[in-house]
TORZALUM-368404 format. One line per field, with one value per residue (C-alpha): residue number from 0; x, y, z. Coordinates in nm, 4 decimals, decimal comma, padded with zeros to 6 digits. Layout:
<recs>
pos	(NUM/...) .
u	(X/...) .
v	(Y/...) .
w	(Z/...) .
</recs>
This chain:
<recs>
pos	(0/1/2/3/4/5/6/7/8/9/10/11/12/13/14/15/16/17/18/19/20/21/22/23/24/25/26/27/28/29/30/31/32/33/34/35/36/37/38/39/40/41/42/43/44/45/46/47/48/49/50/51/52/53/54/55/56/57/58/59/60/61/62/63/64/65/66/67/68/69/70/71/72/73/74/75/76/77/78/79/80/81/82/83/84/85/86/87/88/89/90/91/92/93/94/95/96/97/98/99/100/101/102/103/104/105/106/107/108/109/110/111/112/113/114/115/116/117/118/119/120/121/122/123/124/125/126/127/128/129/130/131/132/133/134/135/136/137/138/139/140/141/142/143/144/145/146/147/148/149/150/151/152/153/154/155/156/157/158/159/160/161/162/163/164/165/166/167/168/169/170/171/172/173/174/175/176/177/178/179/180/181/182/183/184/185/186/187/188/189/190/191/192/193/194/195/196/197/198/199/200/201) .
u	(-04,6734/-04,6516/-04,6103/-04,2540/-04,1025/-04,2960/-04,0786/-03,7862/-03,8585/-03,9715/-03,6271/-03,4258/-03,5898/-03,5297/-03,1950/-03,1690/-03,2753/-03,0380/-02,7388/-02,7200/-02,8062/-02,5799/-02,3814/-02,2399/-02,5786/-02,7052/-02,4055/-02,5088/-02,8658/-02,7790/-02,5522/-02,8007/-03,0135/-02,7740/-02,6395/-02,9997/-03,1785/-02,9861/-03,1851/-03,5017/-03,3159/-03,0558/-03,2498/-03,3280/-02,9548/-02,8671/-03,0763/-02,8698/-02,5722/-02,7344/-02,9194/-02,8267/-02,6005/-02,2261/-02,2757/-02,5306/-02,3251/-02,0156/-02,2103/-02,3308/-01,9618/-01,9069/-02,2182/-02,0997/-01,7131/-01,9047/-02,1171/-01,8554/-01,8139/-01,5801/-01,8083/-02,0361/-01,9239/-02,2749/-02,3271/-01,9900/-02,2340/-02,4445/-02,1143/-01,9395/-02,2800/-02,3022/-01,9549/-01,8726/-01,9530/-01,8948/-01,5238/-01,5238/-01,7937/-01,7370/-01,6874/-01,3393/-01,4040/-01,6755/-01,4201/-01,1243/-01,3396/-01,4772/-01,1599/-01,0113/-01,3043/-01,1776/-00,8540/-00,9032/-01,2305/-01,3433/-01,0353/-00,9258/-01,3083/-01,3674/-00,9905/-01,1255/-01,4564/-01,2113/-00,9477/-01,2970/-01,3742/-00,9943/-00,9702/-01,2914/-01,1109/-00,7754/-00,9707/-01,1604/-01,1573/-01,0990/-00,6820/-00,8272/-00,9516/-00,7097/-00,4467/-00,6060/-00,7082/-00,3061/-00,2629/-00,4581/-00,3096/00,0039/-00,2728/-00,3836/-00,2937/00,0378/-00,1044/-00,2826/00,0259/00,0733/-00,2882/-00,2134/00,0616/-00,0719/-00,2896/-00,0147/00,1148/-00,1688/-00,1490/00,1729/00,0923/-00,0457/00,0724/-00,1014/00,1849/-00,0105/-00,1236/00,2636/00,3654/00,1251/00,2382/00,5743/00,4967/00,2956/00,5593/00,8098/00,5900/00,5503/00,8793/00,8679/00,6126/00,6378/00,9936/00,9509/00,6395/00,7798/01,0834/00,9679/00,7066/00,9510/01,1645/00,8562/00,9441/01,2530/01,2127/00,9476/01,1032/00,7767/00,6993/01,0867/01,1422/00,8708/01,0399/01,3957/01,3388/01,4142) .
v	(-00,5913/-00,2374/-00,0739/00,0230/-00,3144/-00,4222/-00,2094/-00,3547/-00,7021/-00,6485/-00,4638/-00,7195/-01,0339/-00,8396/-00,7780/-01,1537/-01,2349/-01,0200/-01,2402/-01,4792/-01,2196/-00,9491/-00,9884/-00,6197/-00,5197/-00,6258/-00,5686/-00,1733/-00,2312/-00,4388/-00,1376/00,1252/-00,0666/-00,1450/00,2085/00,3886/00,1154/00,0504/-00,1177/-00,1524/-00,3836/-00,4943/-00,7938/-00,8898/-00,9291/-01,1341/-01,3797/-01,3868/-01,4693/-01,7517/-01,9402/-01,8630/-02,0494/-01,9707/-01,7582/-01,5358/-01,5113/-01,3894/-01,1813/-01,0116/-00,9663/-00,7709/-00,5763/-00,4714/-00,3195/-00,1741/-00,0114/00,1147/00,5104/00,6814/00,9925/00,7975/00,6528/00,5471/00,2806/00,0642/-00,0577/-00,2096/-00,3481/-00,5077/-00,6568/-00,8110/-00,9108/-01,0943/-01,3820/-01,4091/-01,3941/-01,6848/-01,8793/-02,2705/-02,1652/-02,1112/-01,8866/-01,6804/-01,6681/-01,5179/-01,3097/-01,1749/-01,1050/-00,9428/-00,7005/-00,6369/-00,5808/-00,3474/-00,1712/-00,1652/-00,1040/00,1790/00,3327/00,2814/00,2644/00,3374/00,1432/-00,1185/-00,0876/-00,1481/-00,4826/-00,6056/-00,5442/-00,7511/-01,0392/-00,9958/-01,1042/-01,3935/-01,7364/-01,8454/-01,8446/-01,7949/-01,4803/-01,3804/-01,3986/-01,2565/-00,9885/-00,9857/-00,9968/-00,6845/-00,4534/-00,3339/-00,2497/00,0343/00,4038/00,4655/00,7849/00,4486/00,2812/00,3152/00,1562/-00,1320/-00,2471/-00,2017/-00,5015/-00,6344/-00,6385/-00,8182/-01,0497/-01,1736/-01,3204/-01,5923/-01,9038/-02,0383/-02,0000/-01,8609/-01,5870/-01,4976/-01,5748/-01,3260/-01,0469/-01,1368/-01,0703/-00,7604/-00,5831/-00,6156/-00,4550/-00,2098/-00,1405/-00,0340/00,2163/00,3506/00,2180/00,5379/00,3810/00,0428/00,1013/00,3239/-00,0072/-00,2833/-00,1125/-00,2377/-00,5440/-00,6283/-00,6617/-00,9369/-01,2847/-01,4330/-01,0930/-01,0611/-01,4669/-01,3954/-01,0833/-01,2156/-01,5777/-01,6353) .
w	(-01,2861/-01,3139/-01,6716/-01,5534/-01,4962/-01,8221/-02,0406/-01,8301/-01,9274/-02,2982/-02,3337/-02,1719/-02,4041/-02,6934/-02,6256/-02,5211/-02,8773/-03,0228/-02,9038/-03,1427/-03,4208/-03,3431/-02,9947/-03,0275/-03,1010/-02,7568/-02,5681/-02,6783/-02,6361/-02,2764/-02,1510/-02,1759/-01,9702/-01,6699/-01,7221/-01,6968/-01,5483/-01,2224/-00,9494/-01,1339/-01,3534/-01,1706/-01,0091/-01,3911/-01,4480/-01,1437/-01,2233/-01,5562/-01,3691/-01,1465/-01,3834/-01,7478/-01,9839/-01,9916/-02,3768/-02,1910/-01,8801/-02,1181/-02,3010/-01,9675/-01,8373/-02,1978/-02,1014/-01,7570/-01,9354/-02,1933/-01,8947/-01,6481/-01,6561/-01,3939/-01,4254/-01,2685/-00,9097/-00,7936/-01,0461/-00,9088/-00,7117/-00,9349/-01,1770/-00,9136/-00,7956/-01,1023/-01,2208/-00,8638/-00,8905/-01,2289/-01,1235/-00,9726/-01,2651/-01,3022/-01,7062/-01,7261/-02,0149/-01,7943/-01,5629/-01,7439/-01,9129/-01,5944/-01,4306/-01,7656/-01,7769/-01,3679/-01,4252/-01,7795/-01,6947/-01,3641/-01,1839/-01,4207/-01,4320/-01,0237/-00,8523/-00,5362/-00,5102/-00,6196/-00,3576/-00,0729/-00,2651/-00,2523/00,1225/00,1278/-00,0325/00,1281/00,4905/00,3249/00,4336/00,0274/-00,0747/-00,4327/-00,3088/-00,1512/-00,3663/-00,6778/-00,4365/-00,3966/-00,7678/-00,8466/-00,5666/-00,7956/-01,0446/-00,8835/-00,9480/-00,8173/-00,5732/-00,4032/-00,3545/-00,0068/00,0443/-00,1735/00,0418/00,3826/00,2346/00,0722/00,4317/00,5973/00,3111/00,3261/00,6873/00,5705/00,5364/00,1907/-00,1355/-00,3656/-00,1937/-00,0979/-00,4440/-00,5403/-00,2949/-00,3975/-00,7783/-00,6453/-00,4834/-00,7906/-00,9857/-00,7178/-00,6877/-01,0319/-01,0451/-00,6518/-00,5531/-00,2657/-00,0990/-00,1384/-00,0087/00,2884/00,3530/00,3478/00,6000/00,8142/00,7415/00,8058/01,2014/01,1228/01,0602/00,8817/00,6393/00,5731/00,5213/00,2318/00,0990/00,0308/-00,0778/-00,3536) .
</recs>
């Protein structure tokens, strides 16, 4: 092991110690590393989220908010990496956690980095996926609006509820914050029986 990766590892189990001391205190300590670190520890951390217990797995999805800088585009990468599949953790509380530190940090920090990983999900085989891909959509910045619903679009094709309940609640907040872009987009709409069955049921 080279004297590099050492460091890595003595930092990381003292920081893993800290948890039950003082969580802020290694959330800090836990940040610096992921922030500075990158792909020398980055392998380090996945392993967190694949085999350890749910409090270190939290802990982890408070390090990778506390980590997210929008003066700093390249390390997205990294964050969304990480938090992934802690989205979609078989803790419930991992879970929420996960997706509140998505919806608060990440999207805000990394809008467009986000916008790639939600047209991932809007094309995957999973409904879950889907529609929280659906969910977050409205969430961007308004100037992406016109993005969000070209996805929104593709989304409400299909033929599972909750992903059209979700473009449905999607596109009300829409039309709230970019009524122009949604109502230029819906005109699209209205010549297609399935898309405009979806957008005036009630």
């Amino acid at each position: 092991m080279d004297p590099e990766t050492a460091l890595v590892l003595q930092a990381l189990e003292e920081a893993k110690a800290k948890i039950s001391a003082d969580g802020s205190q290694a959330v800090d300590s836990l940040s610096e590393l992921l922030a500075h670190g990158g792909a020398l520890v980055f392998p380090h951390f996945r392993r967190w989220v694949e085999e350890e217990p749910p409090k270190l797995r939290k802990t982890l999805v408070q390090v990778i908010a506390k980590a997210a800088d929008p003066k700093d585009p390249f390390r997205a990468v990294f964050l969304f990496s990480l938090l992934d599949p802690l989205l979609w953790d078989e803790d419930p509380a991992v879970r929420r956690s996960a997706r509140r530190v998505l919806r608060e940090k990440l999207l805000a920090a990394y809008p467009e980095e986000t916008l790639e990983i939600l047209a991932q999900w809007a094309s995957d085989p999973s409904p879950e996926k889907r529609a929280f891909a659906a969910s977050l959509l409205a969430l961007l910045p308004e100037r992406m609006a016109k993005r969000a619903l070209i996805l929104l679009r593709c989304l409400a094709r299909t033929e599972e509820e909750n992903v059209r309940r979700a473009v449905r609640r999607s596109l009300e907040i829409l039309r709230k914050r970019a009524p122009k872009a949604v109502e230029e987009e819906l005109k699209r709409w209205e010549d297609d029986p399935f898309l405009s069955a979806l957008l005036f049921r009630g």
